[in-house]
C-alpha positions as CSV (number, residue, x, y, z in Angstrom):
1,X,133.9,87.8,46.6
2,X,135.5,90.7,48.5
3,X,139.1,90.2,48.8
4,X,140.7,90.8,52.9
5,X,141.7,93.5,53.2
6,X,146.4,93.7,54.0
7,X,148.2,96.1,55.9
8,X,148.6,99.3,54.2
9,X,145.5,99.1,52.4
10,X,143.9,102.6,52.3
11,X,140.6,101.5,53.9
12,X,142.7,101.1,57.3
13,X,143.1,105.3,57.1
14,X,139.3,105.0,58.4
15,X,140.5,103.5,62.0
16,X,140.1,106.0,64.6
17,X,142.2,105.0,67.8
18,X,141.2,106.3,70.9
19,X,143.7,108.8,72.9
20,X,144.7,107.5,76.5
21,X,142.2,110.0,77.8
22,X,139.9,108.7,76.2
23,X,140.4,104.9,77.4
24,X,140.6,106.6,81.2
25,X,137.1,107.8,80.3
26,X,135.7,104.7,79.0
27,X,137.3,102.7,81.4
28,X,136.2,104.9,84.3
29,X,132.3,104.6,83.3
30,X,132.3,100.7,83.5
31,X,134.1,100.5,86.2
32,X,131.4,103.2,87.4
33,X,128.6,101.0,86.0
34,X,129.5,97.6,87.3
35,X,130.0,99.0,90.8
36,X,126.1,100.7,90.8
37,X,125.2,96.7,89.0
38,X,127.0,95.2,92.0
39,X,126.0,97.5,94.9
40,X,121.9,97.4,93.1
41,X,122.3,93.2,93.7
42,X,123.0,93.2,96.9
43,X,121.4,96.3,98.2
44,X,119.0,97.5,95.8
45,X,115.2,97.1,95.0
46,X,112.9,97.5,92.4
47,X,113.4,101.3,92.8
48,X,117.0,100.6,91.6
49,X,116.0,99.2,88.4
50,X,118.2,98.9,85.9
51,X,120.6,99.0,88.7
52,X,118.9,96.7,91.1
53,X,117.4,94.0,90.6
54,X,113.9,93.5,89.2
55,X,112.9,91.3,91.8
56,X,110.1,90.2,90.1
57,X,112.1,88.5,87.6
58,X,115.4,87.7,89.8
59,X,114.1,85.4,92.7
60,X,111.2,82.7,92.9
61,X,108.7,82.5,95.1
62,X,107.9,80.0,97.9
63,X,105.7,77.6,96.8
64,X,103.6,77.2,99.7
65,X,103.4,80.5,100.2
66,X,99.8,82.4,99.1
67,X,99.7,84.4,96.2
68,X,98.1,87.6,96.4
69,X,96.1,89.4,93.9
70,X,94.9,92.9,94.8
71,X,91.8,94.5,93.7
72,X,89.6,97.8,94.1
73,X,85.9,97.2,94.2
74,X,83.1,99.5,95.1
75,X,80.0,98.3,97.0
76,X,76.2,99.4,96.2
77,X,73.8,99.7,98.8
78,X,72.3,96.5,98.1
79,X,75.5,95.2,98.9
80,X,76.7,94.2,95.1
81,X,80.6,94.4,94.7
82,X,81.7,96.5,91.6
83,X,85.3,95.8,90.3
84,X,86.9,99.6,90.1
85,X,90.1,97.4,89.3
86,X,90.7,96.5,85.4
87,X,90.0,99.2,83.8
88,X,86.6,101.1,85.1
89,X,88.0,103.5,86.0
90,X,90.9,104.3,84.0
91,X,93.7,102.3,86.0
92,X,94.8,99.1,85.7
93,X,95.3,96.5,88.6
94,X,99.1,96.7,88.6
95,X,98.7,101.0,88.6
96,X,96.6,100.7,91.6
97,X,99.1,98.0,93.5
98,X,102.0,101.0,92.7
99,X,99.5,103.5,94.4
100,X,98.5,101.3,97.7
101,X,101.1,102.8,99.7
102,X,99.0,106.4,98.9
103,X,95.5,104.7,99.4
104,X,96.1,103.4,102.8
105,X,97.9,106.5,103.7
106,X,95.2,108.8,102.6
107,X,92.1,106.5,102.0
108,X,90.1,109.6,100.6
109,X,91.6,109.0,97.4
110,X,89.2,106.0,96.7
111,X,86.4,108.8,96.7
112,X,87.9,109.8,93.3
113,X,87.8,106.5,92.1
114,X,83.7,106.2,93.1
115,X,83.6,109.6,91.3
116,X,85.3,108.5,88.1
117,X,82.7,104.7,88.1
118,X,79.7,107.3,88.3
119,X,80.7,109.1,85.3
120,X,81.8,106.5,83.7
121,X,78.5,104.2,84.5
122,X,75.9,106.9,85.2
123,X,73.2,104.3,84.8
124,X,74.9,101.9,87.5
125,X,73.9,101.6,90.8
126,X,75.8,104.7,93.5
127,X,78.5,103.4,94.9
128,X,78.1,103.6,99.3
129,X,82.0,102.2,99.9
130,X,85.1,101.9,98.3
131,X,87.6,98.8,99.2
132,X,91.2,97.8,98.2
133,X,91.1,94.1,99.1
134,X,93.6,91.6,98.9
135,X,92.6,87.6,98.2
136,X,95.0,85.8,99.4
137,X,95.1,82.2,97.1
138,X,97.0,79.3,99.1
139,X,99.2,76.9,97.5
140,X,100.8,73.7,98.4
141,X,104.0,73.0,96.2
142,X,102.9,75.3,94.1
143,X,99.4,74.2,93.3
144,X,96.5,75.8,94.3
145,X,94.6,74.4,97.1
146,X,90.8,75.8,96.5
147,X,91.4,78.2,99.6
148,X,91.9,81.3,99.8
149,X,91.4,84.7,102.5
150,X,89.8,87.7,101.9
151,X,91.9,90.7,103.7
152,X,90.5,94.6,103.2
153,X,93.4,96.7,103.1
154,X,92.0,100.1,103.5
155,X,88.0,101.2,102.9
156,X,86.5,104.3,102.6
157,X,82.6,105.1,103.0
158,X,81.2,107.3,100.9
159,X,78.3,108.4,102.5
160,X,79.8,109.1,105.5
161,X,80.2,113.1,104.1
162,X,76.6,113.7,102.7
């Protein structure tokens, strides 16, 4: 058993105290931190992060209100949907919702995506049309009622260029 340690005890020679200046400091860069903490609550967004809130984690959802799940498909010209979304073509589903403000802004970029499916899949059917759709699942108190809405958020056709 290690004995406390007293007053006067040499081990106490290891305590650094810290100057004035150096509590202003300290003392300055909470007070700097909780005022960007409390100004990113009530102002901020997800951008703010770790400032903000990540709103995904700090507020609930309505319960009635749909959930929406986004996804990229391609279409064939037999009219099959191929899921772009997951993975296909390099990207994951929550990578593409990060990029929809891009997409509908400049919908060419989809033609990349077709692009990437081909040489990914070079035996799979071409690609005519690339879609970012949104299904829109309803709930009522939070339970899924069976219907949902499909909503196409931007398109691009690829054969419009040949």
């Amino acid at each position: 058993m290690v004995p406390p340690l007293r007053a006067g005890d040499p081990a106490e020679a290891d305590v650094v105290v810290l100057s004035p200046g150096g509590r202003r400091v300290r003392l300055a860069a909470t007070l700097v931190t909780l005022a960007l903490v409390l100004a990113g609550t009530l102002w901020g967004t997800d951008a703010s992060f770790p400032f903000g809130p990540f709103k995904m984690y700090s507020t609930r959802a309505d319960a009635n209100a749909p959930v929406v799940s986004t996804r990229v498909v391609g279409l064939t010209g037999a009219g099959e949907e191929v899921r772009l979304s997951g993975g296909e073509v390099g990207l994951r589903r929550a990578e593409f919702e990060g990029q929809l403000p891009r997409l509908v802004d400049d919908p060419t970029l989809l033609v990349t995506l077709a692009e990437t499916y081909a040489r990914r899949h070079p035996e799979a059917p071409s690609l005519v049309d690339v879609q970012v759709v949104q299904r829109h699942f309803e709930l009522a108190d939070g339970l899924p009622t069976g219907e949902w809405t499909d909503r196409v958020l931007v398109a691009q056709d690829l054969e419009a260029g040949s």
